[in-house]
C-alpha positions in Angstrom: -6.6 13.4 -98.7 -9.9 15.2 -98.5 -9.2 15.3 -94.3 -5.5 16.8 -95.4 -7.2 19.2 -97.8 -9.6 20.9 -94.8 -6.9 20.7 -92.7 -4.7 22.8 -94.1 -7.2 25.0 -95.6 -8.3 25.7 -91.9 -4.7 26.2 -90.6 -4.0 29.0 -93.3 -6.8 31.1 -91.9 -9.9 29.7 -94.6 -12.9 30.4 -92.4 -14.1 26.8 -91.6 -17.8 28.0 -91.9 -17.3 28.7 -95.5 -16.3 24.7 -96.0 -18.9 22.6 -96.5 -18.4 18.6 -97.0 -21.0 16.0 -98.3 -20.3 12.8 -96.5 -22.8 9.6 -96.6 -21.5 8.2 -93.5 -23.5 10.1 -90.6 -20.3 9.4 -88.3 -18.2 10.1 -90.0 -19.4 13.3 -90.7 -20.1 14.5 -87.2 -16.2 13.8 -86.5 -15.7 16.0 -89.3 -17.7 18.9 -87.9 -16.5 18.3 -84.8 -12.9 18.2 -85.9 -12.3 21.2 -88.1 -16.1 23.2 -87.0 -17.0 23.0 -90.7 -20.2 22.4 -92.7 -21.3 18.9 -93.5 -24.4 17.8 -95.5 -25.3 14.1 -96.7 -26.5 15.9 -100.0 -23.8 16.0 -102.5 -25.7 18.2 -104.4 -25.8 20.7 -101.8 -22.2 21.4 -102.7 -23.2 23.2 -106.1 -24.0 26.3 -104.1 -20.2 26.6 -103.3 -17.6 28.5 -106.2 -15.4 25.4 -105.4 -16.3 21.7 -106.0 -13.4 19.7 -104.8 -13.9 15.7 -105.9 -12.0 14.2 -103.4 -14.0 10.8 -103.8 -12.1 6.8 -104.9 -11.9 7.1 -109.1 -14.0 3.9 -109.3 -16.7 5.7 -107.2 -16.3 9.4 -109.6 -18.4 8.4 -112.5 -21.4 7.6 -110.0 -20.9 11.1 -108.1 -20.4 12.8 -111.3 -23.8 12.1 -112.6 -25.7 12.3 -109.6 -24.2 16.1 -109.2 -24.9 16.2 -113.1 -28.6 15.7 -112.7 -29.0 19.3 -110.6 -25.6 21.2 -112.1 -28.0 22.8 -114.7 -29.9 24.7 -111.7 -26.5 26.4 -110.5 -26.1 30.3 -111.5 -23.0 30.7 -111.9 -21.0 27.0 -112.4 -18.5 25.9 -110.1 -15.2 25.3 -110.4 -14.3 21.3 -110.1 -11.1 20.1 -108.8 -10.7 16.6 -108.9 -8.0 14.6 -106.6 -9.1 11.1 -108.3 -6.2 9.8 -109.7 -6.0 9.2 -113.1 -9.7 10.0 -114.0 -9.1 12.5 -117.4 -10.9 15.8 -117.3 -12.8 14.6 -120.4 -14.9 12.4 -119.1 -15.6 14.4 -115.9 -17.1 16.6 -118.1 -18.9 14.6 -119.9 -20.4 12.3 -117.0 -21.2 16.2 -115.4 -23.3 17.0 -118.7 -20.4 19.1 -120.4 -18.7 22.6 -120.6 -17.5 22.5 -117.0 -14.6 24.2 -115.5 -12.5 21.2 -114.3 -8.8 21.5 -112.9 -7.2 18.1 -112.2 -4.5 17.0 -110.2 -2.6 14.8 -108.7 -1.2 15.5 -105.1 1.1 12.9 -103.1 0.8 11.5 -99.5 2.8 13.8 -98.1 -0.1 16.2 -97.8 -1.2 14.9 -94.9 1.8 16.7 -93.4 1.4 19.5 -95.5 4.5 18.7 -97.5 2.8 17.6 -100.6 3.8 18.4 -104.1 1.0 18.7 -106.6 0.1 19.1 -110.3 -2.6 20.6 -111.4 -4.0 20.5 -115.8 -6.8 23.3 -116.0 -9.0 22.5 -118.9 -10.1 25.3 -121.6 -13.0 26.6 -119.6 -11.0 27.2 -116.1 -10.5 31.1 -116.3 -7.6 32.8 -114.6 -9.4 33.3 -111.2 -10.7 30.0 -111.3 -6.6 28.8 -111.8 -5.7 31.4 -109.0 -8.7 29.4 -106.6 -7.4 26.0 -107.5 -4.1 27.0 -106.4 -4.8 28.9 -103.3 -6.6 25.1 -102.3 -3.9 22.9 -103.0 -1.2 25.0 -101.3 -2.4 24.4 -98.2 -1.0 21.3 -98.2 2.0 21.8 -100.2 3.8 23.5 -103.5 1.6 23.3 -107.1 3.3 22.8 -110.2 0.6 23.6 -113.5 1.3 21.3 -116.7 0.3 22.7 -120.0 -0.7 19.1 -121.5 -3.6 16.7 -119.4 -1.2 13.5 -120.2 1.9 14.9 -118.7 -0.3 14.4 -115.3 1.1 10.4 -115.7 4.6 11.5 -115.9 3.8 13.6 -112.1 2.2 10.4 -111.3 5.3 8.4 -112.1 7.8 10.8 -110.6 5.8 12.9 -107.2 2.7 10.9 -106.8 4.5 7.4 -106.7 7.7 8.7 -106.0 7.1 8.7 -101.7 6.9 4.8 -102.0 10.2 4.9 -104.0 11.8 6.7 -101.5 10.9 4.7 -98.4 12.2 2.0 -100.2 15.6 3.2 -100.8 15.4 4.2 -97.1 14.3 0.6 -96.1 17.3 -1.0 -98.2 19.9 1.0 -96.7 18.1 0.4 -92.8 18.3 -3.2 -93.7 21.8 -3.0 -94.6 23.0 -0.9 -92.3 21.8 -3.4 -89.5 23.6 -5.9 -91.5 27.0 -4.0 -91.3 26.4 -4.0 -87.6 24.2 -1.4 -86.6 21.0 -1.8 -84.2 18.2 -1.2 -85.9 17.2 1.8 -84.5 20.4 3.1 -84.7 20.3 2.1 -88.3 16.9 3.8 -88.6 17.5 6.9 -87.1 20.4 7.7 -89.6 18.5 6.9 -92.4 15.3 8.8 -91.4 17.7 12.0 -90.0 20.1 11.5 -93.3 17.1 11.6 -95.9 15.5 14.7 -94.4 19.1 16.2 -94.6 19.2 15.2 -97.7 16.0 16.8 -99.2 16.5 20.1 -97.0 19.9 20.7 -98.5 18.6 20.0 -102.0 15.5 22.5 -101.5 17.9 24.4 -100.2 20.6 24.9 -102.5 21.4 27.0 -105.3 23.1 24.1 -107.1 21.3 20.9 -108.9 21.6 18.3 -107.5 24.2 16.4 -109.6 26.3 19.1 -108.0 25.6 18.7 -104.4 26.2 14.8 -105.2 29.3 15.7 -106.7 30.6 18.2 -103.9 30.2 14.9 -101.6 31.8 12.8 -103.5 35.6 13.1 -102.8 38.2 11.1 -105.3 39.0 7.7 -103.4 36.8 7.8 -100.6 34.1 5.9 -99.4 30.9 7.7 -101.1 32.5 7.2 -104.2 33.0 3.9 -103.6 29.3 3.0 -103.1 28.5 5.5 -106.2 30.2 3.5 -108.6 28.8 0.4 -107.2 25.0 1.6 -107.7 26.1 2.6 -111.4 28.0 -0.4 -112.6 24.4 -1.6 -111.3 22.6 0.6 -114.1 20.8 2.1 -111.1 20.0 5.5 -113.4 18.7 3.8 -116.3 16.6 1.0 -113.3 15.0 4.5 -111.9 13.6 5.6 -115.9 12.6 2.2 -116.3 10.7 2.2 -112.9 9.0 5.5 -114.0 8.7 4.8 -117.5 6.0 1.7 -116.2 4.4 3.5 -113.7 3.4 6.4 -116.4 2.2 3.8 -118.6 0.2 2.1 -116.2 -1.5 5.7 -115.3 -2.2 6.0 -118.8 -3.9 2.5 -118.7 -5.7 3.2 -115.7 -7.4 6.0 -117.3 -8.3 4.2 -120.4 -10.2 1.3 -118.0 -11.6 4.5 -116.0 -13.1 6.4 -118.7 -15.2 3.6 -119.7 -18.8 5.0 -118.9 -20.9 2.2 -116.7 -24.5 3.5 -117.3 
């Protein structure tokens, strides 16, 4: 994600020497300079000089970066702005592991990114002032559109729905490959229509001026065939086994954050 991040921060005309990234792994950083002609340091403090801190780091690995960044923050005039991309670490106890009164912004981006088609949402906590907000969102937009939540927990509900919800769709797309192939088709025939019929799909949606229940309904014609398999999905319950799916996947981001915030030191 971090990658996706420079990349698209590069492409949209960010000067690539004002980007500087603190990478342990010496190889790995010289394939990053190499690759985008940014700054790289094996410092991570040497990141407090920037207005932007992005925490693009594993959750289970934040707490440790947190306080190591914590022990210098104090000697930065003026504070940066933190974003973090860890999934379900709460901005809480960033701030606290970062010695308090940070501006943190949180969010939670999908793996679409990497193609720049990514859908984020971002919670800014109460110290994030307007240009700070403005900043976060002129990062994350270069991978994708950025959706701000008034409430921290509503981030598991975009968790449940955007951040999960690629894996949800490739396995609808899977089901209907497999089944087409067992209706006859080859299976690259069967793939190709699925792949072409999905990106259709979404295009039209994010393209329309109707909701979606209105496009579904415009397709739909009395007696014919996609009303047919319509009715077979709902005498399944298939609405109320997509809250359900959702429903569990928000709770176990809420859960996740409870076994994260546990301080280790």
């Amino acid at each position: 994600m971090a990658s996706s991040l420079i990349g698209g921060l590069t492409s949209s005309a960010a000067p690539p020497a004002h980007i500087l990234v603190a990478e342990p792994n010496a190889v790995q950083r010289e394939q990053l300079a190499q690759q985008f002609g940014i700054q790289t340091t094996a410092n991570n403090s040497d990141t407090l000089k920037a207005d932007v801190v992005v925490l693009a780091v594993k959750p289970q690995l934040l707490q440790t970066v947190c306080r190591q960044l914590g022990e210098t923050l104090g000697q930065s005039n003026p504070q940066p702005l933190f974003i973090s991309i860890a999934a379900g670490v709460r901005s809480a106890d960033i701030d606290r592991w970062l010695g308090g009164n940070q501006a943190i912004v949180r969010c939670m981006p999908n793996t679409p990114s990497l193609l720049q088609s990514g859908a984020t949402g971002l919670y800014a906590n109460p110290q994030v002032n307007t240009r700070q907000k403005t900043l976060a969102e002129n990062i994350l937009q270069a991978v994708g559109i950025t959706l701000w939540v008034n409430r921290e927990d509503e981030l598991d509900a975009v968790t449940a729905v955007s951040g999960s919800g690629p894996a949800y769709f490739f396995l609808l797309m899977e089901a209907m490959q497999q089944a087409g192939v067992k209706l006859g088709l080859e299976p690259e025939t069967a793939e190709k229509l699925v792949l072409q019929t999905a990106l259709g799909a979404a295009l039209m949606a994010d393209n329309s001026d109707v909701d979606v229940a209105t496009l579904r309904a415009r397709v739909t014609s009395k007696g014919g065939t996609t009303e047919q398999a319509i009715r077979s999905f709902q005498a399944a319950n298939f609405e109320q086994l997509v809250e359900n799916a959702l429903k569990t996947a928000s709770d176990r981001s809420q859960t996740l954050a409870d076994e994260l915030s546990k301080d280790t030191a």
